[in-house]
N, CA, C and O atoms as a Maestro MAE file, in Angstrom:
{
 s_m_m2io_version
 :::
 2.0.0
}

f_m_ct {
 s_m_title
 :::
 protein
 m_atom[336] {
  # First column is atom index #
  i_m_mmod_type
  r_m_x_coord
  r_m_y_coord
  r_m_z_coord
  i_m_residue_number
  s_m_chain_name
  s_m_pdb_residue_name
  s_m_pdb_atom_name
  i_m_atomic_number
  :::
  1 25 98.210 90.106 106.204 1 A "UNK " " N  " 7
  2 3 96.776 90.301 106.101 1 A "UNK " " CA " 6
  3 2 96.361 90.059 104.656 1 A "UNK " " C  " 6
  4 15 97.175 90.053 103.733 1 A "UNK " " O  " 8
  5 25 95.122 89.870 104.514 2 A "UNK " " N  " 7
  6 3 95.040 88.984 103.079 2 A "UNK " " CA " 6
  7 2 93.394 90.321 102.876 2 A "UNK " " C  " 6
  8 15 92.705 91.069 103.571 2 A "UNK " " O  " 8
  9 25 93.513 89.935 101.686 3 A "UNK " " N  " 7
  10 3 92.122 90.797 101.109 3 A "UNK " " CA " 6
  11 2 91.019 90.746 102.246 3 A "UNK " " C  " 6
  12 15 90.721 91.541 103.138 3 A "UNK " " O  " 8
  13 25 90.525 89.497 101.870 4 A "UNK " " N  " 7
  14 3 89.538 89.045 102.438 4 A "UNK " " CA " 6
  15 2 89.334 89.308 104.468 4 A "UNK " " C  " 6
  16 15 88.378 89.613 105.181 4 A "UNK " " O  " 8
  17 25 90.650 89.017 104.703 5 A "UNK " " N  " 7
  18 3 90.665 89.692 106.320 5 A "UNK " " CA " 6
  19 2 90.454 91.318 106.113 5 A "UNK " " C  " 6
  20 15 89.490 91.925 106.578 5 A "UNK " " O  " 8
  21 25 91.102 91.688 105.641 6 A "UNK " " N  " 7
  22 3 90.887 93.773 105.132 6 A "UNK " " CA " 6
  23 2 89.333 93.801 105.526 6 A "UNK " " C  " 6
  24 15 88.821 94.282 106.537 6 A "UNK " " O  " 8
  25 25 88.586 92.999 104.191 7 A "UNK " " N  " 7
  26 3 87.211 93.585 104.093 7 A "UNK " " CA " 6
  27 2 86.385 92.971 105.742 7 A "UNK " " C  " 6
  28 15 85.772 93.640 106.574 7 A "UNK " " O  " 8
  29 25 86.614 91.864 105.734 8 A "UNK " " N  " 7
  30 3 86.361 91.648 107.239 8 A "UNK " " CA " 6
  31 2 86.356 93.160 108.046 8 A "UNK " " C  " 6
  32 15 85.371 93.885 108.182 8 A "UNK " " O  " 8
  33 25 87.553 93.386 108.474 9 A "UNK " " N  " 7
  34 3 88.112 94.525 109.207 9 A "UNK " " CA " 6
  35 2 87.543 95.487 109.130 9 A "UNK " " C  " 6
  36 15 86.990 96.042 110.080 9 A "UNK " " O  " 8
  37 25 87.570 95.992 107.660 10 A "UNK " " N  " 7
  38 3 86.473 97.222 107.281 10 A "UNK " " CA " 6
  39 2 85.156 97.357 107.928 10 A "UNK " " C  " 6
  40 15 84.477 98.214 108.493 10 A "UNK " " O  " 8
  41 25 85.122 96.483 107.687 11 A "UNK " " N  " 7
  42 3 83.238 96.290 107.668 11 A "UNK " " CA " 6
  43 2 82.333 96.716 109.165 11 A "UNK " " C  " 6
  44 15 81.166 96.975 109.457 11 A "UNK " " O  " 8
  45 25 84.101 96.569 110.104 12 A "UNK " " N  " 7
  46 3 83.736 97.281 111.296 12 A "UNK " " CA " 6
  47 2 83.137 98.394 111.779 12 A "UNK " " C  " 6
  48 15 82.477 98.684 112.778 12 A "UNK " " O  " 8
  49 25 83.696 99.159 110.430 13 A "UNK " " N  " 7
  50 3 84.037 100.888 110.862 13 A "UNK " " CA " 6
  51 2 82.502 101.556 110.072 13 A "UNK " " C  " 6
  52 15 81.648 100.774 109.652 13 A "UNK " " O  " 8
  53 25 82.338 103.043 109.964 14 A "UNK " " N  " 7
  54 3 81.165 103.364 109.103 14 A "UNK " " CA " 6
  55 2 82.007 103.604 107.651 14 A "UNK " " C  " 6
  56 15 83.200 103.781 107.402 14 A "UNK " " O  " 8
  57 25 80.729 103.515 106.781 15 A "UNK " " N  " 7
  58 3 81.027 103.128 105.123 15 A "UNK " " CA " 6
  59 2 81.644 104.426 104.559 15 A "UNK " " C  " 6
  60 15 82.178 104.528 103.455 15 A "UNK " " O  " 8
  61 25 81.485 105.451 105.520 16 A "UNK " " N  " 7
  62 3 81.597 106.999 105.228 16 A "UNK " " CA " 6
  63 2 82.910 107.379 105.646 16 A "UNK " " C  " 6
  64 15 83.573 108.140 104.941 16 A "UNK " " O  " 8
  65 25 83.294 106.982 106.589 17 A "UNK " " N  " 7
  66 3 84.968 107.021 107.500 17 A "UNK " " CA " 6
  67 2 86.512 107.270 106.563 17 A "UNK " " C  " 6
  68 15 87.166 106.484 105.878 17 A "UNK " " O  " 8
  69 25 86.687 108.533 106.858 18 A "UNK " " N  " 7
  70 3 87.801 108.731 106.005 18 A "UNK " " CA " 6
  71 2 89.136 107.372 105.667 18 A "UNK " " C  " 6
  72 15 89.358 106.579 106.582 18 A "UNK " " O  " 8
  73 25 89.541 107.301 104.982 19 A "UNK " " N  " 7
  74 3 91.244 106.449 104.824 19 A "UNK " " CA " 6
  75 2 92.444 107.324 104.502 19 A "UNK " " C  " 6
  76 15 92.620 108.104 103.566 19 A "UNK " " O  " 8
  77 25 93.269 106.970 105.586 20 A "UNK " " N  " 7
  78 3 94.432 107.999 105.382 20 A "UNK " " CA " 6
  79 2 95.490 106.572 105.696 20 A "UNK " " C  " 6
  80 15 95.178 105.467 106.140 20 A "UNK " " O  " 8
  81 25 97.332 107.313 105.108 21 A "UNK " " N  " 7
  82 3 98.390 106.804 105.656 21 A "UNK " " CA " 6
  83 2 99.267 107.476 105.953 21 A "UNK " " C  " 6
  84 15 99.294 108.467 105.223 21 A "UNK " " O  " 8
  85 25 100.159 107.464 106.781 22 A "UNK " " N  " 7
  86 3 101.016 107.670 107.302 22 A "UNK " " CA " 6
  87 2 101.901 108.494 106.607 22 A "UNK " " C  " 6
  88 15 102.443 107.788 105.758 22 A "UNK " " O  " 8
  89 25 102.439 109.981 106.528 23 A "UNK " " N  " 7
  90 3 103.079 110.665 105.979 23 A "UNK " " CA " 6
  91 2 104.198 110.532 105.945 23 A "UNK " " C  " 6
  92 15 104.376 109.566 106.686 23 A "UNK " " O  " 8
  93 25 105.084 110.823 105.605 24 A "UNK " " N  " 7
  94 3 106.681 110.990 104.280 24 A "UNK " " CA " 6
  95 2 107.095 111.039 105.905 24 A "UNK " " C  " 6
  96 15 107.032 109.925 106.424 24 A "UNK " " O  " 8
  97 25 107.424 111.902 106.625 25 A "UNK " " N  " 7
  98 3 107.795 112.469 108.027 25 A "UNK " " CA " 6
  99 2 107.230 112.610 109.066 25 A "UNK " " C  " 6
  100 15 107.828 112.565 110.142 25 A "UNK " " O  " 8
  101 25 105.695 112.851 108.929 26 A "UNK " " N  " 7
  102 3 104.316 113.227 110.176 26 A "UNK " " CA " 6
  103 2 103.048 112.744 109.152 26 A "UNK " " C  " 6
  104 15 102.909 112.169 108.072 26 A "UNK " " O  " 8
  105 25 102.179 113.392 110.267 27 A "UNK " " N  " 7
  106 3 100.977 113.265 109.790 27 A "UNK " " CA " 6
  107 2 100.224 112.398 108.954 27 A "UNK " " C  " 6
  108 15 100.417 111.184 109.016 27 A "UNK " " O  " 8
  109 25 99.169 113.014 107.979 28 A "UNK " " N  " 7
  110 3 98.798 111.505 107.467 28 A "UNK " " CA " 6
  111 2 98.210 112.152 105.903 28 A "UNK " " C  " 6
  112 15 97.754 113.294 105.946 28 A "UNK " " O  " 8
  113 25 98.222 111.541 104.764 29 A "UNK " " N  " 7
  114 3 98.100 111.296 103.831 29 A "UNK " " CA " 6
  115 2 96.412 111.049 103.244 29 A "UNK " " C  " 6
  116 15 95.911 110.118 103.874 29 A "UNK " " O  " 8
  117 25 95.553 111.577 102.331 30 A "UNK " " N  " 7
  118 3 94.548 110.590 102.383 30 A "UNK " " CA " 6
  119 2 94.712 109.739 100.987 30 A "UNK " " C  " 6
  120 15 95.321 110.264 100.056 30 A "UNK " " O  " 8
  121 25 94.243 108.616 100.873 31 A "UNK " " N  " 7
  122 3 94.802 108.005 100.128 31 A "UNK " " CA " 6
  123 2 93.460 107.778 98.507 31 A "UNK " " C  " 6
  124 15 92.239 107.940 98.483 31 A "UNK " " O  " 8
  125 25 93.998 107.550 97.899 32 A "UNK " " N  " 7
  126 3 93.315 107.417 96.234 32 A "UNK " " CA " 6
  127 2 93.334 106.225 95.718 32 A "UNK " " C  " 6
  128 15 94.037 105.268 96.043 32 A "UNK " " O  " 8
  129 25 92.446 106.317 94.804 33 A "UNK " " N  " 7
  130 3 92.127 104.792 94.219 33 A "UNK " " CA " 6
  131 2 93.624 104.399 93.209 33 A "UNK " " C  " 6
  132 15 94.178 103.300 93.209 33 A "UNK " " O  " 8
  133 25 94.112 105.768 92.293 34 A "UNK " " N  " 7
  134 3 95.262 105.394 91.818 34 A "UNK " " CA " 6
  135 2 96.813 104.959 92.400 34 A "UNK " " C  " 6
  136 15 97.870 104.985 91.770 34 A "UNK " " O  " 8
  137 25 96.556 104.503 93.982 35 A "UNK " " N  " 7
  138 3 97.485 104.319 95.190 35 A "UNK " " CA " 6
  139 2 97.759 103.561 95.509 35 A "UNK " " C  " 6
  140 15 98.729 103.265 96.208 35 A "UNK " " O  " 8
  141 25 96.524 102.685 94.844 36 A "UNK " " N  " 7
  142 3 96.060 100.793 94.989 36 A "UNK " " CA " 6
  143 2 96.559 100.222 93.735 36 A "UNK " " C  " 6
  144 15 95.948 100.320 92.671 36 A "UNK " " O  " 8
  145 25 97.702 99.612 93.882 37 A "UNK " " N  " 7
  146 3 98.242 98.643 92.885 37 A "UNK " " CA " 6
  147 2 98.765 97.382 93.634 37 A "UNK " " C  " 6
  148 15 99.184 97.246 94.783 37 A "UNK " " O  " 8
  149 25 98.591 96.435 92.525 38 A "UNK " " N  " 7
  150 3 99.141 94.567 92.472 38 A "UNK " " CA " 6
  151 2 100.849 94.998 92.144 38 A "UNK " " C  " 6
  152 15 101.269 95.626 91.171 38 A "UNK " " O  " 8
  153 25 101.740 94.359 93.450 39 A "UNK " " N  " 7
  154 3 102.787 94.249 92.926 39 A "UNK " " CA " 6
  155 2 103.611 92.936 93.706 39 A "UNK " " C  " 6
  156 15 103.443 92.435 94.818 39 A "UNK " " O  " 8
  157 25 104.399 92.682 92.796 40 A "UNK " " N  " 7
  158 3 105.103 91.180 92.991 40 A "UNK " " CA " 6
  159 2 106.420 91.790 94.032 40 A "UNK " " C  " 6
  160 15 107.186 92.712 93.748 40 A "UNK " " O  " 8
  161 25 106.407 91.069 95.143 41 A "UNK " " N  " 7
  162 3 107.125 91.465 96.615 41 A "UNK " " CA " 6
  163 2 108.362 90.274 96.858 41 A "UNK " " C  " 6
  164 15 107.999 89.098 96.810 41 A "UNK " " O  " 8
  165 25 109.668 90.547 97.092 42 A "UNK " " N  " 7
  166 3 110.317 89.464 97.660 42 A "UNK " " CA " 6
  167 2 109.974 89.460 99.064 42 A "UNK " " C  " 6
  168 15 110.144 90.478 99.736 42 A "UNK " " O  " 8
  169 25 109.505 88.398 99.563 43 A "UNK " " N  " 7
  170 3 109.344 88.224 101.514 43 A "UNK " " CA " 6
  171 2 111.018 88.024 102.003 43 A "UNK " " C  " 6
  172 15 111.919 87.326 101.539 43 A "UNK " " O  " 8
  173 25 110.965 88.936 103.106 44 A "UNK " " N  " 7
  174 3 111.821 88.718 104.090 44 A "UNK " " CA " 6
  175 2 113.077 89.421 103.543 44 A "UNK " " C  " 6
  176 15 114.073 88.932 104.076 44 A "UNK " " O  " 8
  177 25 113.300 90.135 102.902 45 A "UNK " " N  " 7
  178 3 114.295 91.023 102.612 45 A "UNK " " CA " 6
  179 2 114.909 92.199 103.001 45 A "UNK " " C  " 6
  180 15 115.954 92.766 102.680 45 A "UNK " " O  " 8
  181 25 114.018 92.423 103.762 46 A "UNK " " N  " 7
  182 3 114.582 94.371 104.351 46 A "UNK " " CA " 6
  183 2 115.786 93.545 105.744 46 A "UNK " " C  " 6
  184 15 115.541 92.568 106.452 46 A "UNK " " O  " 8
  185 25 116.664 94.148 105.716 47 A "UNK " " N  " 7
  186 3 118.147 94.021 106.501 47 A "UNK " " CA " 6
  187 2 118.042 95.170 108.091 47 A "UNK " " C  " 6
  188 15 118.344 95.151 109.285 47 A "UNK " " O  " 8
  189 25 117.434 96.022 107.109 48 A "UNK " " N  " 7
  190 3 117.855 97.885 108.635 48 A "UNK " " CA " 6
  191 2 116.462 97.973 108.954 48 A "UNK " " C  " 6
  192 15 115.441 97.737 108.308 48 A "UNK " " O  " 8
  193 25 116.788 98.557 110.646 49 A "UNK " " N  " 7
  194 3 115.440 99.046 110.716 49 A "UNK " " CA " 6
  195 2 114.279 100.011 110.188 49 A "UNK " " C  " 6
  196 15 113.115 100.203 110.539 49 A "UNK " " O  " 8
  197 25 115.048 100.496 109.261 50 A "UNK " " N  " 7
  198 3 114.425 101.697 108.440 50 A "UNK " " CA " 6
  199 2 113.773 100.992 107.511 50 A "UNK " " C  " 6
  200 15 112.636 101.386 107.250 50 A "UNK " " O  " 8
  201 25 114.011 100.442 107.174 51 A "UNK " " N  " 7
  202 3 113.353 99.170 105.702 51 A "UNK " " CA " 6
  203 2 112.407 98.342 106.189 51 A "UNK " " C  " 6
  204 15 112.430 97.702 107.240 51 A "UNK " " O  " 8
  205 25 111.447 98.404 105.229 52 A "UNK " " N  " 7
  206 3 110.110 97.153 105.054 52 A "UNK " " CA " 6
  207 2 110.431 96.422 105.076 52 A "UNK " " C  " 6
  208 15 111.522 96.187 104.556 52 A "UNK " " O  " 8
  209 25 109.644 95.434 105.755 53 A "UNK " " N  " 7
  210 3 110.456 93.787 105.804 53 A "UNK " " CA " 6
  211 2 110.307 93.219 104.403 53 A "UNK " " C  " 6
  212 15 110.629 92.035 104.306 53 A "UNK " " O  " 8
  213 25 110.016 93.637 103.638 54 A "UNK " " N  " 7
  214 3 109.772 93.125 101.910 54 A "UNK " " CA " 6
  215 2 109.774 94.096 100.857 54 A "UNK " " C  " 6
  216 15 109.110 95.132 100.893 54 A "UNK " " O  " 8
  217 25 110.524 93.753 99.922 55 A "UNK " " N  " 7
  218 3 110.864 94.537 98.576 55 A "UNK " " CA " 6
  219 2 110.054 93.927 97.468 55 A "UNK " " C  " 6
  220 15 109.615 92.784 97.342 55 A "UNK " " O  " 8
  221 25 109.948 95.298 96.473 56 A "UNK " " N  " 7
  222 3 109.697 94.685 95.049 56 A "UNK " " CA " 6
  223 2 110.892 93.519 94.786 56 A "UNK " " C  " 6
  224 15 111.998 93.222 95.237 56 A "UNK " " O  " 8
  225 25 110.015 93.093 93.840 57 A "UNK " " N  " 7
  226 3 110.630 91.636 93.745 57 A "UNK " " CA " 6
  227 2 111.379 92.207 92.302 57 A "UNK " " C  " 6
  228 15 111.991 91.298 91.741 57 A "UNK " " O  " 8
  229 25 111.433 93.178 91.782 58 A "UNK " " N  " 7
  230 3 112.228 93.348 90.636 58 A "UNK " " CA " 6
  231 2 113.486 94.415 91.109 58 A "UNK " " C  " 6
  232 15 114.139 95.000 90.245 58 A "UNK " " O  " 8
  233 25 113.716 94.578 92.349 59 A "UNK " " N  " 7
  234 3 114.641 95.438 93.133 59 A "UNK " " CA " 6
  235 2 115.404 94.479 93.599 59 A "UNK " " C  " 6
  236 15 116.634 94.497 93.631 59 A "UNK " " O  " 8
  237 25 114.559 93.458 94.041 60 A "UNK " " N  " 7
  238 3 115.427 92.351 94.552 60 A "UNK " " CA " 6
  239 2 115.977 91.947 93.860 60 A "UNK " " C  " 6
  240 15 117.186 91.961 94.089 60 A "UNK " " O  " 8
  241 25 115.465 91.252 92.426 61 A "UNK " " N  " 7
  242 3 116.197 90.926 91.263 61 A "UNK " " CA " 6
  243 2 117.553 91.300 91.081 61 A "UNK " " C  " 6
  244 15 118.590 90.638 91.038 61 A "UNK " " O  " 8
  245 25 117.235 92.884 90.955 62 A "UNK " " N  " 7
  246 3 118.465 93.643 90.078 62 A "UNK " " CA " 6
  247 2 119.450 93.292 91.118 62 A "UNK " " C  " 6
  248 15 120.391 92.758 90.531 62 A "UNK " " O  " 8
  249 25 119.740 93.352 92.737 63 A "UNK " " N  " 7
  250 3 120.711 92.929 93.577 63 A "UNK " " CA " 6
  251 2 121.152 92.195 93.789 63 A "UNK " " C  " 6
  252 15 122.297 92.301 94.228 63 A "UNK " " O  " 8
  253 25 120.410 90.641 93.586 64 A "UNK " " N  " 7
  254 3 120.604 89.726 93.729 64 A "UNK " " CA " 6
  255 2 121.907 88.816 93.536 64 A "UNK " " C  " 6
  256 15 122.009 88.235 92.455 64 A "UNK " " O  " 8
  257 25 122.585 88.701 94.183 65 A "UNK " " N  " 7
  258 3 124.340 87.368 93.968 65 A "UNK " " CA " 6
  259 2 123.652 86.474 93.328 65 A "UNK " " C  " 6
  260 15 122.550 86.155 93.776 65 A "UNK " " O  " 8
  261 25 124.254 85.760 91.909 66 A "UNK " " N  " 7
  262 3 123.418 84.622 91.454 66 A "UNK " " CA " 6
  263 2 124.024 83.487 92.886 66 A "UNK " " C  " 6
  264 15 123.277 82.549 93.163 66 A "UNK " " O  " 8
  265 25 124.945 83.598 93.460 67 A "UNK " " N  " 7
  266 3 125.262 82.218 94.191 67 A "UNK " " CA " 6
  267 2 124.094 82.613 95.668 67 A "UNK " " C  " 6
  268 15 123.746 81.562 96.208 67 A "UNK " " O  " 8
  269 25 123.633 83.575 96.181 68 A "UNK " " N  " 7
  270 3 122.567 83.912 96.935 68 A "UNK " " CA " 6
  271 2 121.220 83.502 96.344 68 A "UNK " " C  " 6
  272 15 120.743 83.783 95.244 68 A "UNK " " O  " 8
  273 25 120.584 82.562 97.625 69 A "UNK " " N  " 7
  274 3 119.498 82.151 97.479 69 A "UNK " " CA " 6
  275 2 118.387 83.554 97.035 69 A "UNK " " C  " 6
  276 15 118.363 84.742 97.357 69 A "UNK " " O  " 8
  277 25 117.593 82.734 96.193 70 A "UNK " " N  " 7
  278 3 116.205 83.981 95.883 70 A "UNK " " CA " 6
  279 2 115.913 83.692 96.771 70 A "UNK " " C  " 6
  280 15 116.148 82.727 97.499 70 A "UNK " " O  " 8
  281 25 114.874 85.220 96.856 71 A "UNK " " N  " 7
  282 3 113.775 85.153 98.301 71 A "UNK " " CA " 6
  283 2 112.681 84.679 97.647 71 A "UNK " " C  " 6
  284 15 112.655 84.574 96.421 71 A "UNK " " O  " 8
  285 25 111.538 84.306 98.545 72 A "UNK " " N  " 7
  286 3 110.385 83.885 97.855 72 A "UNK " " CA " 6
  287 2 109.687 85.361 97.591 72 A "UNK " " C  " 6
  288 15 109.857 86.440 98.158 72 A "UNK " " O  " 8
  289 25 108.659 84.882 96.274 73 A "UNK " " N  " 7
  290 3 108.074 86.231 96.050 73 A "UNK " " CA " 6
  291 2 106.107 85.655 96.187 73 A "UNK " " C  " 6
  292 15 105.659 84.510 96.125 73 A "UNK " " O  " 8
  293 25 105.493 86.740 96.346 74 A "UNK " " N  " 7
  294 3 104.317 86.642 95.982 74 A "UNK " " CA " 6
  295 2 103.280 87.807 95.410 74 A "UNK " " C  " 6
  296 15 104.022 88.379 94.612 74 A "UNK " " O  " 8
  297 25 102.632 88.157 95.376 75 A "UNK " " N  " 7
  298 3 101.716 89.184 94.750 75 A "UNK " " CA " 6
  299 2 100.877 89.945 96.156 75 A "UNK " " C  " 6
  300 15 100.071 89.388 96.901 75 A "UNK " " O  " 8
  301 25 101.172 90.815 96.198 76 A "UNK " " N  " 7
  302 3 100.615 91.521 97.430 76 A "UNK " " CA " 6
  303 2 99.849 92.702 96.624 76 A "UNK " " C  " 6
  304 15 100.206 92.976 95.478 76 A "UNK " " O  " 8
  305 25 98.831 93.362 97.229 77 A "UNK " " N  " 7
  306 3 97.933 94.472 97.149 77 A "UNK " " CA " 6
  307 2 98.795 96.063 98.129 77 A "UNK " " C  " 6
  308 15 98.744 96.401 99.312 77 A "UNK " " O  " 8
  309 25 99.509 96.673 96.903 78 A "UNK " " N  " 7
  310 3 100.087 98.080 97.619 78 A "UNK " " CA " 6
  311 2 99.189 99.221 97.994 78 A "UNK " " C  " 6
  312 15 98.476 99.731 97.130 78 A "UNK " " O  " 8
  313 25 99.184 99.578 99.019 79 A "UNK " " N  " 7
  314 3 98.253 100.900 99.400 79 A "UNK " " CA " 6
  315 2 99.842 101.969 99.261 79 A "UNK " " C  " 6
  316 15 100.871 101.669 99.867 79 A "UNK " " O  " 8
  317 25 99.726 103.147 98.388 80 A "UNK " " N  " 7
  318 3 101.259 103.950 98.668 80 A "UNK " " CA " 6
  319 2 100.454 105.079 98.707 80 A "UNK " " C  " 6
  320 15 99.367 105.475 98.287 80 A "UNK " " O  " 8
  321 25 101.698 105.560 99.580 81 A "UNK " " N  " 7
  322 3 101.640 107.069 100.133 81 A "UNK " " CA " 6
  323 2 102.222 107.928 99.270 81 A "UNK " " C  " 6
  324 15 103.329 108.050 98.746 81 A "UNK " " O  " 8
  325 25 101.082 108.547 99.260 82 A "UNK " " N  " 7
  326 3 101.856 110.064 97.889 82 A "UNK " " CA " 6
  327 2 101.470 111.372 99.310 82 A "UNK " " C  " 6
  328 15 100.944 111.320 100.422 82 A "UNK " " O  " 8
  329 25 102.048 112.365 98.506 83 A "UNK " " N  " 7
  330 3 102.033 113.819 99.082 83 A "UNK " " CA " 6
  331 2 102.077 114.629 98.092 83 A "UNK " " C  " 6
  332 15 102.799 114.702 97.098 83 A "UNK " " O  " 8
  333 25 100.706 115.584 98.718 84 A "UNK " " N  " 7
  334 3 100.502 116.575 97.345 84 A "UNK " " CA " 6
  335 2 102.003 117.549 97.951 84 A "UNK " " C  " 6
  336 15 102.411 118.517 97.309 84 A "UNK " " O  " 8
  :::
 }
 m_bond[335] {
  # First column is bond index #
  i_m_from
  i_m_to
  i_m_order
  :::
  1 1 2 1
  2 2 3 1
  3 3 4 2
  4 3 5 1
  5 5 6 1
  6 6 7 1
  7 7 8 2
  8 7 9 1
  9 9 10 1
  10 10 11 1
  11 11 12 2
  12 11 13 1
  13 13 14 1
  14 14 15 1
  15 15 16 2
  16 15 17 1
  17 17 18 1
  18 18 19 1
  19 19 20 2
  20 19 21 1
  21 21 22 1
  22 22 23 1
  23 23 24 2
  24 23 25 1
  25 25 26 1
  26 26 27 1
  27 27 28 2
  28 27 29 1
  29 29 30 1
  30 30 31 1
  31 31 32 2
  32 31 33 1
  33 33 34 1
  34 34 35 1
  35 35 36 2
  36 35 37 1
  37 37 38 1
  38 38 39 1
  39 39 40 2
  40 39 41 1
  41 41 42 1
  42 42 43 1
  43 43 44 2
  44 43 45 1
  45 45 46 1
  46 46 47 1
  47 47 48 2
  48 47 49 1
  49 49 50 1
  50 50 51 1
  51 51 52 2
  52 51 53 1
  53 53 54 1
  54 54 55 1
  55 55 56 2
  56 55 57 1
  57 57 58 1
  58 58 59 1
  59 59 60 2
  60 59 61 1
  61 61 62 1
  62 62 63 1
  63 63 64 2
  64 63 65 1
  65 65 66 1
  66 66 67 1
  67 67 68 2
  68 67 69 1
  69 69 70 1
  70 70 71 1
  71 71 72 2
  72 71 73 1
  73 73 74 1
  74 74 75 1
  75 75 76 2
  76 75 77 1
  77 77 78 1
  78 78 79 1
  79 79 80 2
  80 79 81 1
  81 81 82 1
  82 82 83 1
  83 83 84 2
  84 83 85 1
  85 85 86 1
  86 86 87 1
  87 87 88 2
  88 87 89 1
  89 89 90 1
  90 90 91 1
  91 91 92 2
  92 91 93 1
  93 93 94 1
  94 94 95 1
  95 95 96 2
  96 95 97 1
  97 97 98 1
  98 98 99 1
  99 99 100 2
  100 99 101 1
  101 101 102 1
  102 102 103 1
  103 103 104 2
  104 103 105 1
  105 105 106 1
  106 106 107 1
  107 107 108 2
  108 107 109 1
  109 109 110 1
  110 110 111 1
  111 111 112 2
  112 111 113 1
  113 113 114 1
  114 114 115 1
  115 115 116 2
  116 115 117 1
  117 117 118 1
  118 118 119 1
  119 119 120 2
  120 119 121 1
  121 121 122 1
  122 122 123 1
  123 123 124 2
  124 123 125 1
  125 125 126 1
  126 126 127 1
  127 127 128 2
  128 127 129 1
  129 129 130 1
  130 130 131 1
  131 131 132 2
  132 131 133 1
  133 133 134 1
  134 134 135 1
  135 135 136 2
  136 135 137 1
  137 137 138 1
  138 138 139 1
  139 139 140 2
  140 139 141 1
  141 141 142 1
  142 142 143 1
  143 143 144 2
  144 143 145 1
  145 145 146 1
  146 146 147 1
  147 147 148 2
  148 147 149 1
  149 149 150 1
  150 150 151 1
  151 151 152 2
  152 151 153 1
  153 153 154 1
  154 154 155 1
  155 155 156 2
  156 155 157 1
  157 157 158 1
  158 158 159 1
  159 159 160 2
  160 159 161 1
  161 161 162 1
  162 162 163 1
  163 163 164 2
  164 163 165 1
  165 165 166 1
  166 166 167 1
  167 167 168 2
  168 167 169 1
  169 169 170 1
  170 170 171 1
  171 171 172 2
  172 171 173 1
  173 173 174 1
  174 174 175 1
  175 175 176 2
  176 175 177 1
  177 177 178 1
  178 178 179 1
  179 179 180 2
  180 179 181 1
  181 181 182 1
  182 182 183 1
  183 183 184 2
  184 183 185 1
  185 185 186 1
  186 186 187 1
  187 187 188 2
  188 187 189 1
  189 189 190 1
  190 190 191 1
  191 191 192 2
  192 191 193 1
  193 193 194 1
  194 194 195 1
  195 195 196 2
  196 195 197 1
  197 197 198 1
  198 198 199 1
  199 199 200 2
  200 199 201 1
  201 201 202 1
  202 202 203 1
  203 203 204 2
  204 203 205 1
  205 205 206 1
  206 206 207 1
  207 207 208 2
  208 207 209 1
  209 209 210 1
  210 210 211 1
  211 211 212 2
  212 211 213 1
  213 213 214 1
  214 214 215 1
  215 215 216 2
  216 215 217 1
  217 217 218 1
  218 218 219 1
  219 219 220 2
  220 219 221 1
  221 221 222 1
  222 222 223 1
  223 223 224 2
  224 223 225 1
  225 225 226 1
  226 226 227 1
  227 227 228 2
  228 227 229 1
  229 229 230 1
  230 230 231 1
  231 231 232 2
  232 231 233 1
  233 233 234 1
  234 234 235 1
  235 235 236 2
  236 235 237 1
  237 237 238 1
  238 238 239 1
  239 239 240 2
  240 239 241 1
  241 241 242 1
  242 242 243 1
  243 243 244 2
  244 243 245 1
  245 245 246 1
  246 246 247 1
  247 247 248 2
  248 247 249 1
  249 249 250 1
  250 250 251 1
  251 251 252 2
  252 251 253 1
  253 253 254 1
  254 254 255 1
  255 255 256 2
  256 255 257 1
  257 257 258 1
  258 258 259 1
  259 259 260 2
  260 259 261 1
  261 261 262 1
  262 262 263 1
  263 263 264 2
  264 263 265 1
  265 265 266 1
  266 266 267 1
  267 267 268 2
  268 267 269 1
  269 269 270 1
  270 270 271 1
  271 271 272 2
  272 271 273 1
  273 273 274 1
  274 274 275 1
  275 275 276 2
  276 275 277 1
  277 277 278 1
  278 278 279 1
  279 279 280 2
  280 279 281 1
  281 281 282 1
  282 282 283 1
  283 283 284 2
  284 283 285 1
  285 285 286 1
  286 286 287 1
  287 287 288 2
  288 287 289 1
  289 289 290 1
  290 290 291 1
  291 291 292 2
  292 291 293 1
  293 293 294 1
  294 294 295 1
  295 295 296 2
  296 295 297 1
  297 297 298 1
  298 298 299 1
  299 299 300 2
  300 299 301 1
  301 301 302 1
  302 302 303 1
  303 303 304 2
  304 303 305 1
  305 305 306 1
  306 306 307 1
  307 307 308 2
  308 307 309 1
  309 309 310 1
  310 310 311 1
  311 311 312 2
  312 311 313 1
  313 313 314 1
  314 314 315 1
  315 315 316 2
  316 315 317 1
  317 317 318 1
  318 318 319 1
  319 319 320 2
  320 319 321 1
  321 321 322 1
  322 322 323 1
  323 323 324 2
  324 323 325 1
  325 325 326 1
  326 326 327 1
  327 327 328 2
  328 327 329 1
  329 329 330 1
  330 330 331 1
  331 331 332 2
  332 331 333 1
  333 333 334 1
  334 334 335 1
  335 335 336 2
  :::
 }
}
């Protein structure tokens, strides 16, 4: 999903409508402006089902076999889940 589809999407709902994510274990999170960060992602990297299909791209780095192909990276928009 790309920015521009998001605000699309949004634009559905009312302007007032809470935003939450998905909690550590349950429930849900509400989320903050300091939650929203630019970070550089390797695509196609998560192996287990427990794992995101994509990593920081500087995690990937540090693991990386130099004789193993890099993954491609790009710049994605992070929404993260904190818990007070």
């Amino acid at each position: 999903m790309t920015v521009s589809e998001l605000i699309d999407l949004l634009r559905e709902y009312p302007a007032g409508l809470r935003v939450v994510v998905n909690g550590y274990e349950g429930g849900y999170d509400d989320l903050a402006p300091r939650q929203i960060s630019v970070v550089r992602i390797a695509l196609n990297t998560g192996v287990h089902d427990w794992e995101g299909r994509h990593e920081e791209a500087d995690l990937q780095d540090s693991r990386a076999d130099d004789a193993a192909p890099k993954a491609e990276t790009e710049e994605a928009l992070v929404l993260r889940r904190t818990s007070n």
